[in-house]
VEXDREN-2710 file (C-alpha; in Angstrom, 1 decimal):
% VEXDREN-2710
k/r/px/py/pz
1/UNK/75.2/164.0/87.7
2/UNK/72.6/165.8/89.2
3/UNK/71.8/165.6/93.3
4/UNK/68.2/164.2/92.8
5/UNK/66.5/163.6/96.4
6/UNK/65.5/160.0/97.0
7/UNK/62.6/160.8/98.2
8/UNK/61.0/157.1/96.6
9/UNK/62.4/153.7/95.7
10/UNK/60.5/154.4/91.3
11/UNK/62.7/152.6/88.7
12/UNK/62.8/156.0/86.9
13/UNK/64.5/157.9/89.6
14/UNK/67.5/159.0/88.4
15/UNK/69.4/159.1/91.2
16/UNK/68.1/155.2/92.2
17/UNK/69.3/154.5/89.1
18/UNK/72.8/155.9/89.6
19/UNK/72.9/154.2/93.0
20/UNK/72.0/150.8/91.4
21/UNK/74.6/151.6/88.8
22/UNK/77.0/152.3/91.5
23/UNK/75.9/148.7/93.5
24/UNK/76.4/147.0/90.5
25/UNK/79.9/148.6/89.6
26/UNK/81.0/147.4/93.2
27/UNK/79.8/144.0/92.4
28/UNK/81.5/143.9/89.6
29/UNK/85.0/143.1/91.2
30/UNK/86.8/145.8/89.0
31/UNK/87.8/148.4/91.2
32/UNK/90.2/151.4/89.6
33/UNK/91.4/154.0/91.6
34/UNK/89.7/156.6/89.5
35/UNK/86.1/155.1/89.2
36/UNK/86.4/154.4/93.5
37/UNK/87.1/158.2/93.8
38/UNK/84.4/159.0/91.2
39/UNK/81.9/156.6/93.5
40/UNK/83.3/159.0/96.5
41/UNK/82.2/162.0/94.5
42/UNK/78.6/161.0/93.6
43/UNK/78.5/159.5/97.3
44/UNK/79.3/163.1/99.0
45/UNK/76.4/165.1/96.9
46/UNK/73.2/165.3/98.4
47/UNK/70.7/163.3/98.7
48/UNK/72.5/160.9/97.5
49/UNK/74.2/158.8/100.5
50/UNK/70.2/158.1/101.2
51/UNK/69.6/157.0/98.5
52/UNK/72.5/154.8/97.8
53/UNK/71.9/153.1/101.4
54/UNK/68.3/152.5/100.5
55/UNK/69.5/150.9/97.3
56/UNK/72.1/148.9/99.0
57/UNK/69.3/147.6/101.7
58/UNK/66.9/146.6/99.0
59/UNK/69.8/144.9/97.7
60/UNK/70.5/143.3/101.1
61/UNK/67.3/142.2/101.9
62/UNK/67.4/139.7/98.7
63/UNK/69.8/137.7/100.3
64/UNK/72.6/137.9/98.0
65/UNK/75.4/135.5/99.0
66/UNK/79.0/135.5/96.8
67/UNK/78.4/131.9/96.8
68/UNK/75.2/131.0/96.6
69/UNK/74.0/133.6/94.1
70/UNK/75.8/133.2/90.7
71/UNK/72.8/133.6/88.0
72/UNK/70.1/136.2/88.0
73/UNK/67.3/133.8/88.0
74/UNK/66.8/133.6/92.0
75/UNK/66.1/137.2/91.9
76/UNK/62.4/137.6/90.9
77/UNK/61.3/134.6/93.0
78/UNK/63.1/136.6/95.9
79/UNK/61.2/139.6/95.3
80/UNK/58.1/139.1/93.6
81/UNK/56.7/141.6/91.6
82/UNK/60.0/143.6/90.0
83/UNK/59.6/146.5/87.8
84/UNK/61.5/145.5/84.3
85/UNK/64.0/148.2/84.5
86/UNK/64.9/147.3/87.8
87/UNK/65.0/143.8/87.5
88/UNK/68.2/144.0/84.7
89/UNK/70.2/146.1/87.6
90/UNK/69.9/143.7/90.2
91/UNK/70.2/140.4/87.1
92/UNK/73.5/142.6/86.9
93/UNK/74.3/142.5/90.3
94/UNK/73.9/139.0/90.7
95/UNK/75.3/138.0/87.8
96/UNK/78.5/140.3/89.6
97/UNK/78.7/138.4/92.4
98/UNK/80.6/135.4/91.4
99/UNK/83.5/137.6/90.9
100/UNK/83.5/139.0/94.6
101/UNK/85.0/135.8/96.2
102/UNK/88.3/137.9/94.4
103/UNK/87.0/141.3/95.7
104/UNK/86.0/141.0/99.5
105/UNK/86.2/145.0/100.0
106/UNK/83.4/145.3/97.6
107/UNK/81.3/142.7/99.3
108/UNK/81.9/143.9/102.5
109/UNK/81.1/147.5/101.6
110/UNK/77.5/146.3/100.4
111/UNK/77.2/144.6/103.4
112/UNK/78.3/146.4/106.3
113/UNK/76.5/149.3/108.5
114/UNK/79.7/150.4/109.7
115/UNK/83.6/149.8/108.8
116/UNK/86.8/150.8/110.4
117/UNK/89.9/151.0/108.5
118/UNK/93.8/150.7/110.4
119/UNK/91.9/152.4/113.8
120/UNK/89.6/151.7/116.2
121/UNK/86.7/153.3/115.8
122/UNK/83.9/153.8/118.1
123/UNK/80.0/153.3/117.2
124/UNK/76.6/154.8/118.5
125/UNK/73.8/152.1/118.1
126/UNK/70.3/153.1/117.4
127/UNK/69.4/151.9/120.8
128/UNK/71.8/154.2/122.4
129/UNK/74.0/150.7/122.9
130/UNK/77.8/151.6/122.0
131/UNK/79.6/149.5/119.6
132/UNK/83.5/150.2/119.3
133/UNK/85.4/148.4/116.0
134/UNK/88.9/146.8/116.3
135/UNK/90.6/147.8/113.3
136/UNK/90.2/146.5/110.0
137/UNK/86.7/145.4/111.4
138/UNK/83.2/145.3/110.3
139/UNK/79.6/144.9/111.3
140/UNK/75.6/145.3/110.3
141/UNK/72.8/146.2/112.1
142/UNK/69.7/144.5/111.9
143/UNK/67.4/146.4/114.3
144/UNK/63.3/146.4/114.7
145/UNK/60.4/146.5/116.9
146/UNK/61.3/142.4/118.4
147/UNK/64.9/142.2/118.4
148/UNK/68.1/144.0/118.2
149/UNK/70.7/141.9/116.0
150/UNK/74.5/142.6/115.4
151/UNK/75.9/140.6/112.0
152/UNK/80.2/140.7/112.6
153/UNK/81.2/140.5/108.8
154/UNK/85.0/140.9/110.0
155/UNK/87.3/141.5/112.6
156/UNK/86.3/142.6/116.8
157/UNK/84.1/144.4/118.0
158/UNK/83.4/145.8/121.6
159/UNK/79.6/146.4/122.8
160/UNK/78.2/148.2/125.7
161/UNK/74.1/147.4/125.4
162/UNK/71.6/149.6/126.5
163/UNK/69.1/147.0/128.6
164/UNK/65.7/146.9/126.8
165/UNK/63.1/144.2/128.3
166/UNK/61.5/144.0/125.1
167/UNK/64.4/143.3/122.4
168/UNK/67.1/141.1/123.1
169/UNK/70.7/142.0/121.6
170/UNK/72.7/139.2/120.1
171/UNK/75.6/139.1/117.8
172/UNK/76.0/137.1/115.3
173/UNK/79.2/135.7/114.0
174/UNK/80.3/132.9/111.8
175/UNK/77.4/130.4/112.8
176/UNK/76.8/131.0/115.8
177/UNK/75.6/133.5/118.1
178/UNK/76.3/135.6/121.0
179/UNK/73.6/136.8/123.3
180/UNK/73.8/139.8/125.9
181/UNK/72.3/139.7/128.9
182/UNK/73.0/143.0/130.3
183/UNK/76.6/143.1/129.7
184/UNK/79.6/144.7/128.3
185/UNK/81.6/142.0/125.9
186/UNK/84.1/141.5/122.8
187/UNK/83.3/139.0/120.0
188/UNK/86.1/138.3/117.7
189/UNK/85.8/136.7/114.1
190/UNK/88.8/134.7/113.1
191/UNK/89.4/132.8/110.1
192/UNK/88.1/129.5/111.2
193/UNK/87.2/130.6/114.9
194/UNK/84.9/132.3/116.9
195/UNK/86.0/133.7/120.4
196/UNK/84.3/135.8/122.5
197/UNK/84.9/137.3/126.1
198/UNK/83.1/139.2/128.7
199/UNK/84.0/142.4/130.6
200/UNK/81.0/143.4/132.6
201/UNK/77.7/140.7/133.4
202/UNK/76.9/138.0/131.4
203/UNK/76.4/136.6/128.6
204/UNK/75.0/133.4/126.4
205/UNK/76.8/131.4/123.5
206/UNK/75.7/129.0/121.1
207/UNK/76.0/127.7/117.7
208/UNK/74.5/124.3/115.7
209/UNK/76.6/122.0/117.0
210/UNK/76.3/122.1/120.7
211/UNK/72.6/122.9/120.3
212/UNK/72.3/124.6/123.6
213/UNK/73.7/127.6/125.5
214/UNK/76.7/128.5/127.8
215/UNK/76.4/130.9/130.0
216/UNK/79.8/133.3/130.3
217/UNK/80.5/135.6/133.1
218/UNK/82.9/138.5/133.7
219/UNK/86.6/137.2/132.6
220/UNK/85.3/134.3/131.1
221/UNK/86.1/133.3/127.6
222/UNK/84.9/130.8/125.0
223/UNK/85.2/130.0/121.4
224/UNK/83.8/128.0/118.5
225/UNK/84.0/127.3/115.0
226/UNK/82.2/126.2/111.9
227/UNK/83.0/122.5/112.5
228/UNK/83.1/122.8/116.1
229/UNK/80.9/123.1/119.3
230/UNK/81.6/126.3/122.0
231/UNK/84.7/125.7/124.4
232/UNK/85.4/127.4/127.7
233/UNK/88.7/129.0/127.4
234/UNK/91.1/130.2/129.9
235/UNK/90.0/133.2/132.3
236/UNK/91.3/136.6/131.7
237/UNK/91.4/139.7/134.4
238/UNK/88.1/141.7/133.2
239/UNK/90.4/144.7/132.7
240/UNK/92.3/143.0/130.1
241/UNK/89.1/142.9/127.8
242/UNK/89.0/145.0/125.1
243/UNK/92.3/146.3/126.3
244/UNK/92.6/147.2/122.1
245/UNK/89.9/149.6/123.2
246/UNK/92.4/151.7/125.2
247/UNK/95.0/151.6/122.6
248/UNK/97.1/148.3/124.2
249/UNK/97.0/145.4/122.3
250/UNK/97.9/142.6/124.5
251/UNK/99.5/139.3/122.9
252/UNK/100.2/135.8/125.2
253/UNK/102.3/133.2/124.2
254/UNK/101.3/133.6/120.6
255/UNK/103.3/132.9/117.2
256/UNK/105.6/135.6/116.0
257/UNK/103.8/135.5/112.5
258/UNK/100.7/135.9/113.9
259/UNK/101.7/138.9/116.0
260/UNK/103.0/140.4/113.2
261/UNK/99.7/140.3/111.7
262/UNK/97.8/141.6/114.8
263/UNK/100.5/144.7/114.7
264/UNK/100.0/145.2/110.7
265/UNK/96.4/145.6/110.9
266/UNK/96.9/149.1/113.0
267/UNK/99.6/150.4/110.4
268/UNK/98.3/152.3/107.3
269/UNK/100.0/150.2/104.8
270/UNK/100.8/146.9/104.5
271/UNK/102.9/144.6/106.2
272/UNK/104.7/141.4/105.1
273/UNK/106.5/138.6/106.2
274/UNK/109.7/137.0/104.4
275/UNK/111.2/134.0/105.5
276/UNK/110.1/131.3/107.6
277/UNK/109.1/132.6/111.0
278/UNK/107.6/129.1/112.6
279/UNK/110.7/127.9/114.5
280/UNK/111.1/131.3/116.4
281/UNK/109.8/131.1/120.0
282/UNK/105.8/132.6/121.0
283/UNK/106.0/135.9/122.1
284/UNK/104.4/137.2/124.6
285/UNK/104.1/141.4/125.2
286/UNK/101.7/144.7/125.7
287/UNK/102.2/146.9/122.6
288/UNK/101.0/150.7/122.1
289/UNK/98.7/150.1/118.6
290/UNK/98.2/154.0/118.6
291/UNK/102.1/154.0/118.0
292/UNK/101.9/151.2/115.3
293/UNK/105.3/151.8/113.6
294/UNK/106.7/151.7/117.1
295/UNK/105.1/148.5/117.9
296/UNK/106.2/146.8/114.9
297/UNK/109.9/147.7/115.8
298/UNK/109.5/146.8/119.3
299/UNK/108.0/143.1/118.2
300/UNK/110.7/142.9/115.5
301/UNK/113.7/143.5/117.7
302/UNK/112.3/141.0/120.3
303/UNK/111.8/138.6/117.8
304/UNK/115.2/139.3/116.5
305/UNK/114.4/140.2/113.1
306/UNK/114.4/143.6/111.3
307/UNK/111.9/145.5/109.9
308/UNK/112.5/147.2/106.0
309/UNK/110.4/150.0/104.9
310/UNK/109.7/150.7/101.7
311/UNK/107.1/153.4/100.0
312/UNK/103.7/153.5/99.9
313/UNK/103.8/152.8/104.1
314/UNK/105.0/148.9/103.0
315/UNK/106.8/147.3/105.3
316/UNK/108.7/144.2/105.5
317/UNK/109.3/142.4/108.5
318/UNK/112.6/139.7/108.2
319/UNK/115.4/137.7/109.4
END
């Protein structure tokens, strides 16, 4: 394939083309080693990162939802005037979509700005803000001229925000919202929760239910959730947010499954759990995450349970 420069958004550009080609593939839920490492390829020639990103913005900006797009016939409403050519690839696309509910990585690499994999990873803002990533997170910018918006797809994030009168910054999470008011603060997405917690100022919460904001200070936590409204939680020491940050992960009086989990996302395979774990006591402890392998052994054997490695980095954690 030849490194065109996207230099505009024509239906006949060839390497606009590719990149819709390449959008569609990853919608399409079927996801071989070879054709990922032939998409890592085409991605690393030039010119054509930019133009794939400008692809996958267009492609963003219709709203496409794994849900609530299924058919191709929301698309031209969406758009309005859509060159013929281009209209099939993105009646493609949606058409894909339905099968991403079974392919999350795909949907989350269409969506996201900026990904971390089994390490934290830190992130300059267009702002000059400072966004770190748990691991295993991810989140997308939405910047312009009247507001500066953060959308948390997955995991925890860490933000430092540059104060601008002009543009608020707010992060977005689950369906509700997080709002800075010159601050330094942690919001978490969980599989049914929200929680968020604040290391330096202040900040604002709210989400549909409550229909109004609380106001958070340093050490002060709170969380909320799809069905629920936002809940003060108990106070942590302000050095004890975004400990992760620092390469501690700090666990209290939480399950042993669960920690388990926390531990696994740090590792570079993946980790499992045999055997019913619910009856063992919480556990409470300061692991190293930048010594995962370590941490895992050192939860296990306080647990009392042993951990079995096999290839490919798996690793089994059991009675």
């Amino acid at each position: 394939m030849s490194p065109h420069s996207p230099s505009s958004a024509r239906a006949d550009d060839p390497v606009a083309e590719q990149a819709r080609d390449w959008i569609v593939f990853l919608a399409s839920g079927e996801h071989s080693d070879a054709r990922m490492q032939a998409f890592e390829q085409w991605l690393a020639q030039p010119g054509h990162r930019r133009a794939f990103e400008h692809e996958r913005r267009l492609w963003r900006s219709l709203g496409a939802s794994p849900v609530a797009v299924t058919t191709a016939a929301t698309l031209p409403a969406a758009r309005g005037r859509v060159r013929p050519r281009r209209r099939l690839h993105w009646a493609a696309a949606a058409a894909a979509l339905a099968l991403l509910v079974a392919a999350p990585d795909a949907w989350l690499r269409l969506q996201a700005d900026h990904r971390s994999n089994h390490q934290v990873q830190a992130v300059q803002l267009p702002d000059g803000s400072r966004a770190v990533l748990d691991a295993d997170s991810a989140i997308a910018v939405h910047f312009d001229a009247h507001a500066r918006r953060i959308e948390l797809l997955q995991g925890r994030a860490w933000f430092e925000v540059t104060p601008d009168a002009q543009r608020r910054f707010s992060v977005t999470a689950g369906n509700g919202v997080v709002e800075d008011i010159s601050t330094a603060f942690t919001v978490a997405r969980h599989d049914r929760t929200v929680e968020t917690e604040v290391g330096q100022g202040r900040v604002r919460v709210a989400n549909p239910i409550d229909g109004g904001w609380t106001y958070l200070q340093v050490g002060q936590r709170a969380m909320y959730g799809a069905h629920s409204g936002v809940a003060r939680l108990a106070d942590v020491a302000a050095d004890r947010v975004g400990a992760w940050r620092q390469g501690e992960l700090l666990l209290d009086d939480v399950t042993v499954a669960d920690a388990v989990q926390e531990v696994g996302r740090y590792r570079r395979g993946p980790t499992f759990v045999r055997g019913d774990l619910s009856r063992l006591p919480a556990v409470s402890a300061a692991l190293r995450i930048d010594q995962p392998e370590q941490a895992l052994d050192t939860l296990a054997a306080t647990a009392g349970l042993q951990v079995t490695r096999l290839p490919l980095g798996v690793a089994i954690v059991h009675r």
